[in-house]
N, C-alpha and C positions, 0 to 999 in steps of 0.2 A: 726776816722773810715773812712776808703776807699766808698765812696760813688758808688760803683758798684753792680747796679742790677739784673746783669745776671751773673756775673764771682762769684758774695759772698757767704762765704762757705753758707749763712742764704737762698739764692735763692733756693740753692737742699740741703737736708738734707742727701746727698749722694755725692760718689764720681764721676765724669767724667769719662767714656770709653769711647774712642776714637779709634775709629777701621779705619786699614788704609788698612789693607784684611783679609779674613777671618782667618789666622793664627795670623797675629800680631794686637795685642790692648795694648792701654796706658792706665795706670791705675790702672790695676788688682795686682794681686797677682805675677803675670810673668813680670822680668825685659825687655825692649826691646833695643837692643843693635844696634845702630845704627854707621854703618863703611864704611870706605873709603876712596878716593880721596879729595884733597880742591878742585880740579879741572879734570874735565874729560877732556883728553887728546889724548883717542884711544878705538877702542872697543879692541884691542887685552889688553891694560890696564886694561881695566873695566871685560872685561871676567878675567882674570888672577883674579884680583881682588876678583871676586864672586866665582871664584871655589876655593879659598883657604879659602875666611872666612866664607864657608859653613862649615871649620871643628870646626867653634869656638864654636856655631853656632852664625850669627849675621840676626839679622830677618829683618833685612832693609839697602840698599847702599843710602851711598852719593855721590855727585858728582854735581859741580856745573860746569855750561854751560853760566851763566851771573855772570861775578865774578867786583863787587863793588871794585875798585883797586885806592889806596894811589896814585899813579902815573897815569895818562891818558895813561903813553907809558908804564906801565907793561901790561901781556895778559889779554885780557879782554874776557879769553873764547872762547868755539868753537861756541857759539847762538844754532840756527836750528839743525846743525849737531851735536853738541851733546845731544840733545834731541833725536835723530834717536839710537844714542847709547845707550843711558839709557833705552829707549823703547825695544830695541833690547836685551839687558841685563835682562831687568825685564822680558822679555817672555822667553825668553832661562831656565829661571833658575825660573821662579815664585815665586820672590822675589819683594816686594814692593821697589820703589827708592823714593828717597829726593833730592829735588833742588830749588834752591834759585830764588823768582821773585821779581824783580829789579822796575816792573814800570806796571801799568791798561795793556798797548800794550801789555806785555805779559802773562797774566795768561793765557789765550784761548789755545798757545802753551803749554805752562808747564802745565796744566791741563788735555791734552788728553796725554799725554806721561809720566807722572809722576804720584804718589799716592800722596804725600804728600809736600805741598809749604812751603817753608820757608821763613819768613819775617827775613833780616841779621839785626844785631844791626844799621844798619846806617839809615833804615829805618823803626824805630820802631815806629816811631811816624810820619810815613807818612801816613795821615790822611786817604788822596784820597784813597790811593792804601787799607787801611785796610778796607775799606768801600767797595770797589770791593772786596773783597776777603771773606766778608760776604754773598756774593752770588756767590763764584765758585763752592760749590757744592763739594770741596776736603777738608781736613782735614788742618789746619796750623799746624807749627809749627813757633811760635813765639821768638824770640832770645828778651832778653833785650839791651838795649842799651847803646851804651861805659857809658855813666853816669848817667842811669835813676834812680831816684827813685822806690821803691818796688810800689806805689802807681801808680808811672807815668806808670810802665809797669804793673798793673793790669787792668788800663784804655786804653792801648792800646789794650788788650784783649778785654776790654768791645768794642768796636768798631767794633769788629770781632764779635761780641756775637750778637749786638745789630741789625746787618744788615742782620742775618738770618743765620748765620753759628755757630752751638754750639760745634761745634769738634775743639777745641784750644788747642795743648800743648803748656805749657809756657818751656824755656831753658831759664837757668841763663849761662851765660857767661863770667862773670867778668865784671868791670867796670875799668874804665882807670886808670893806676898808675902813678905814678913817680918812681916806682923802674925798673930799665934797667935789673933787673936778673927775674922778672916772668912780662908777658907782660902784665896781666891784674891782677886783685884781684877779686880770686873769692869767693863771698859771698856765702858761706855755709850756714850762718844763715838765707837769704833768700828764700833758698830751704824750713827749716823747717818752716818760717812764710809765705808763698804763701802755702803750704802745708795745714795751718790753716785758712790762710785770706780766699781763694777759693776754691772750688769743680774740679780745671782743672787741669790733669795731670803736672806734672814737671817733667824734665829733667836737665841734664847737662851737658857741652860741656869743656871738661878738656883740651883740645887741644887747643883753643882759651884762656884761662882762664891761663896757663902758659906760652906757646911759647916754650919749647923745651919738645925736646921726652923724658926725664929723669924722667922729673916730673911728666908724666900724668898718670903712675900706680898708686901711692900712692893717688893722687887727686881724680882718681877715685873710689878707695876702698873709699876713706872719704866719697865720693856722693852719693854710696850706703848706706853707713852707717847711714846716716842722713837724709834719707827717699825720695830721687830719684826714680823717677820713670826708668828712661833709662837714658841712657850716649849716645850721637856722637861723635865721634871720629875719626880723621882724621889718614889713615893707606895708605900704597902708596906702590909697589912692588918694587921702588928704591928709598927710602926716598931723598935720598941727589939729585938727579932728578928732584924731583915734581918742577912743573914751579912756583907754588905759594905756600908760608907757608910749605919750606920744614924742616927748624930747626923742628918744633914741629909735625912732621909726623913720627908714626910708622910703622917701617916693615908690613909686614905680618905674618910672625913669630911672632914675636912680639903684635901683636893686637889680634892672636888666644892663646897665654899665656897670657896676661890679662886675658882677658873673661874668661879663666879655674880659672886664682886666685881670680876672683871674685865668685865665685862659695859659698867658704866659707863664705867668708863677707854678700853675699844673703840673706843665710839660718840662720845667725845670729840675721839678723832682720824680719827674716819671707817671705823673699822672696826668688823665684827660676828662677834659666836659665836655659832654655829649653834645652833639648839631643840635642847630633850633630847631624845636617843634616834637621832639621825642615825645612817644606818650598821648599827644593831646588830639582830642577831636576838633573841626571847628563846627563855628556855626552854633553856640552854645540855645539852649532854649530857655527865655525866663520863665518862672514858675510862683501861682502866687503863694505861699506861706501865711 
């Protein structure tokens, strides 16, 4: 038995809603579909971006600004500046964003500009930073890490839980392979025992979990199928482009036909994606940066 106090299903006899604006919540009965860039790049990108997957609908943008990179000399992000953008994107369009905090120095930034943090698998089990991040006052989202245990990442949760923050989703992502043809293995069957073990929303990130764009339809329909909460998903306006992780980036085209073929698979287990256009303004305004 997972010795977690606050994350176990026994702690609430109910499930977690995790509200990141007054339209979208993790949890419930409504999918949340979470889309975008690995990397924010430009506001003419990130605009481009939000007025197309408003026809999916997708209720929340990604887009990271502190990107955790294999190399020192890949791009490690626009910082500040692209915080000005995501900010700028999320009021144009009144749409909740997602991005990634690296280290305690930043949440204060990602927290006035952003809805929702995301801890990346590399630092799932960075203690310091989970412990600050139970007093930011924002929602996590949580990424397992390349090799954790189901246990080890329900205890990273409790750490979040335990310092004052009860708004956790947990994202299964895969853990590390040896097979060079999907780049992670993503544990399905973890979806449905974090499902059982806690009371916290789960997700799943099909994009990290294979590595090329081929595969993340089918991976995805499996994630709903087996009682996901929401998917993220990395979708880019010139896939072959993107400066980071462009193999497994979908169109746009592309990421608004998912979201329709999920439609079915939903309703098959009792869940629904909301009509196009939820949430969004039109009529965006470019701004210069």
């Amino acid at each position: 038995m997972i010795n977690a106090k606050l994350a176990s299903q026994s702690h609430l006899h109910h499930q977690t809603i995790v509200n990141v604006s007054e339209k979208v919540a993790f949890g419930g009965k409504e999918l949340v579909i979470i889309g975008g860039p690995c990397t924010v790049e430009s506001l003419e990108q990130m605009e481009t971006v939000a007025q197309k997957l408003s026809a999916a609908p997708v209720q929340a943008l990604r887009g990271g600004v502190y990107k955790p990179r294999t190399s020192p000399y890949a791009f490690q992000g626009m910082g500040e500046e692209g915080l000005e953008i995501l900010a700028r994107v999320r009021s144009h369009y009144n749409i909740p964003v997602v991005t990634e905090v690296m280290s305690i120095s930043q949440i204060e930034a990602i927290a006035t500009h952003a809805d929702m943090l995301q801890v990346g698998s590399r630092n799932m089990q960075n203690f310091d930073l989970l412990k600050a991040l139970g007093q930011a006052g924002k929602p996590i989202l949580l990424k397992r890490g390349l090799a954790a245990t189901i246990e080890e990442f329900v205890m990273a949760a409790e750490y979040i839980l335990s310092h004052g923050n009860p708004n956790v989703v947990l994202c299964e992502r895969g853990i590390r392979s040896f097979d060079d043809y999907t780049r992670n293995v993503l544990d399905l069957a973890a979806v449905a025992a974090l499902k059982q073990i806690t009371h916290l929303p789960v997700i799943v990130d099909p994009s990290h979990a294979v590595g090329k764009r081929e595969l993340v339809a089918p991976v995805a329909k499996a994630a709903v199928a087996c009682g996901a909460d929401g998917l993220i998903i990395e979708c880019h306006p010139e896939p072959e482009k993107s400066v980071s992780d462009a193999r497994q980036a979908l169109s746009l085209e592309d990421m608004v036909d998912l979201v329709d073929s999920l439609r079915l698979v939903a309703a098959a287990v009792g869940r629904i994606i909301p009509e196009v256009g939820v949430g969004f303004k039109p009529a965006p305004i470019f701004c210069a940066v």
